[in-house]
N, C-alpha and C positions, 0 to 999 in steps of 0.2 A: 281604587279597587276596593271592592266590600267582598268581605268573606261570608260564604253562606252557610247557617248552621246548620250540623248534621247530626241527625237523632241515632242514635244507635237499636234496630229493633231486633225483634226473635228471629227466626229461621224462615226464610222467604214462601216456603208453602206451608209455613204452619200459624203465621200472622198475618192475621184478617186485614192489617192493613195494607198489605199487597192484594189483594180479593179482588183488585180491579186488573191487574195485568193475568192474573192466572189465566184467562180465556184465551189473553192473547201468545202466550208460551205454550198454551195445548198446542195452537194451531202451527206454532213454529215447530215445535218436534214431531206432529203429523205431517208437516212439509216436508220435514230432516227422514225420516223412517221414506215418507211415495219417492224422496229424489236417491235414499239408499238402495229401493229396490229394482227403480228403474237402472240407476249403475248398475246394479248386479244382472240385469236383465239381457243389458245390450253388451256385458260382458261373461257370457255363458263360461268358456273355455280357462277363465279365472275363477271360477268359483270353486273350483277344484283343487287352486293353490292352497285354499286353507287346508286342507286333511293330510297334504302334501306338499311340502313347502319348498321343494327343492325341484317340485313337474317345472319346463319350462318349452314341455311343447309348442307353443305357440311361437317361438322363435324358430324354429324349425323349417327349413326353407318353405315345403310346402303348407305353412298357414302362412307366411304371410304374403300382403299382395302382388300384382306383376311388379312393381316398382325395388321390391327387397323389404317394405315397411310393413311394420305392425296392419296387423288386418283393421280397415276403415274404423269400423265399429266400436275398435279400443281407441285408436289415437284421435275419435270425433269425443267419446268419454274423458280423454286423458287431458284435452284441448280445453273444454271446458271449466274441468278443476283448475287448470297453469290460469287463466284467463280473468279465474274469479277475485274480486280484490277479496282481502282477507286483513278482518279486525277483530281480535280474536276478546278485546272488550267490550264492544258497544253488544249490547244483545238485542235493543228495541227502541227507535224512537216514535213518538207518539205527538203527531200536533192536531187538535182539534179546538173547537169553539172555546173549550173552558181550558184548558192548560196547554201547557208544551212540555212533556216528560222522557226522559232519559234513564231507559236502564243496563248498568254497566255492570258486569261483573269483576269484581277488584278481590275475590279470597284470597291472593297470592299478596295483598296489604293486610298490614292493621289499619286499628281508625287512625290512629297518629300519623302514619304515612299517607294520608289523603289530604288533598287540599281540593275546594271548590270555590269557584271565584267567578264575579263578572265584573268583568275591566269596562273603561271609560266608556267602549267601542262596542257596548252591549254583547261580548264575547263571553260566554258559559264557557267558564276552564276548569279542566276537571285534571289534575295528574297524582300520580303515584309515584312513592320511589320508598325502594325496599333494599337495605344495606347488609351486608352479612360481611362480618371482619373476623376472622376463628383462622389460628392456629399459621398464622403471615400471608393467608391468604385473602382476596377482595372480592366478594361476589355483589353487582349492584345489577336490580332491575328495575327498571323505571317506564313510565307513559307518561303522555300529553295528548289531553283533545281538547279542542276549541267546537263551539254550536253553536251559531248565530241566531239569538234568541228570536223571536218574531214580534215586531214592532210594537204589537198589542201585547205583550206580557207587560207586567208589573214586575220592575228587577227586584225593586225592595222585598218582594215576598217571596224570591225561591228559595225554595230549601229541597236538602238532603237527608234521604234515610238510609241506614245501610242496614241490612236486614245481619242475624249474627253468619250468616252462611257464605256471605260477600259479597250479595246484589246491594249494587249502590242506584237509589233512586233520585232522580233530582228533578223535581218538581217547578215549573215558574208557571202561577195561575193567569189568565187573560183577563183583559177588562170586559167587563159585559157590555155589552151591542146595546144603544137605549130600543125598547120596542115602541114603536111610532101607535100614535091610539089615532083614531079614524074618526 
């Protein structure tokens, strides 16, 4: 197992050397805002829980449908969210021609609680574990994730950046393709 080194940088949108993922987190929170307002959309009769926290007309026999259930509209919404898997670290992976990149959010570590590693078996392991021992009490929280690197990466040369804000980036570059001359 080789451990991969991890640089420590500035603030993930204020150092240039993230500059390459920033286009791609635009596009992910203009995704996260059209799929919020589409929720809100096909759930009209909620959107009036916020002002009012306690309305809960819509349990009211006459919304909902002939069966007794939530009106279609919310429990095809609500279906959806239960449905989605949920990994509340990984933020983005990225494989193309020249690297294979991995951005994780870890703020809830330090860098001393990070480990990244690729085992015999070409597995990228990335975990965290964050201990709090105060006053006879034990709070531990911890991750594990494994990547399977893609054949053409170069293990020797991944590395990790963790920006100071908690995005952890881990980097493993590809070999380049020879270009055949004619």
């Amino acid at each position: 197992m080789s451990r991969v080194p991890m640089t420590l940088r500035d603030v993930f949108w204020q150092d240039p050397f993230f500059e390459s993922t920033w286009s791609d987190f635009d596009k992910i929170r203009e995704n996260m805002i059209k799929e919020s307002n589409d929720f809100w959309k096909e759930v009209p009769e909620m959107s009036s829980l916020v002002a009012i926290p306690h309305k809960r007309n819509w349990m009211l026999s006459r919304h909902l449908s002939k069966d007794g259930n939530a009106p279609e509209s919310i429990e095809k919404v609500f279906q959806k969210s239960a449905n989605a898997s949920r990994d509340d670290t990984t933020i983005q992976v990225r494989d193309d021609d020249k690297k294979f990149e991995i951005s994780l959010d870890t703020h809830l570590y330090r860098p001393e609680e990070l480990k990244v590693h690729v085992d015999e078996n070409r597995f990228l392991c990335v975990e965290g574990k964050h201990e709090v021992k105060e006053d006879g009490r034990f709070i531990s929280t911890q991750f594990s994730r494994k990547y399977t690197l893609p054949e053409d990466c170069i293990v020797e040369e991944v590395g990790s950046n963790l920006s100071s804000d908690g995005i952890l980036m881990i980097t493993a570059p590809k070999k380049q393709k020879a270009i055949e001359k004619k």
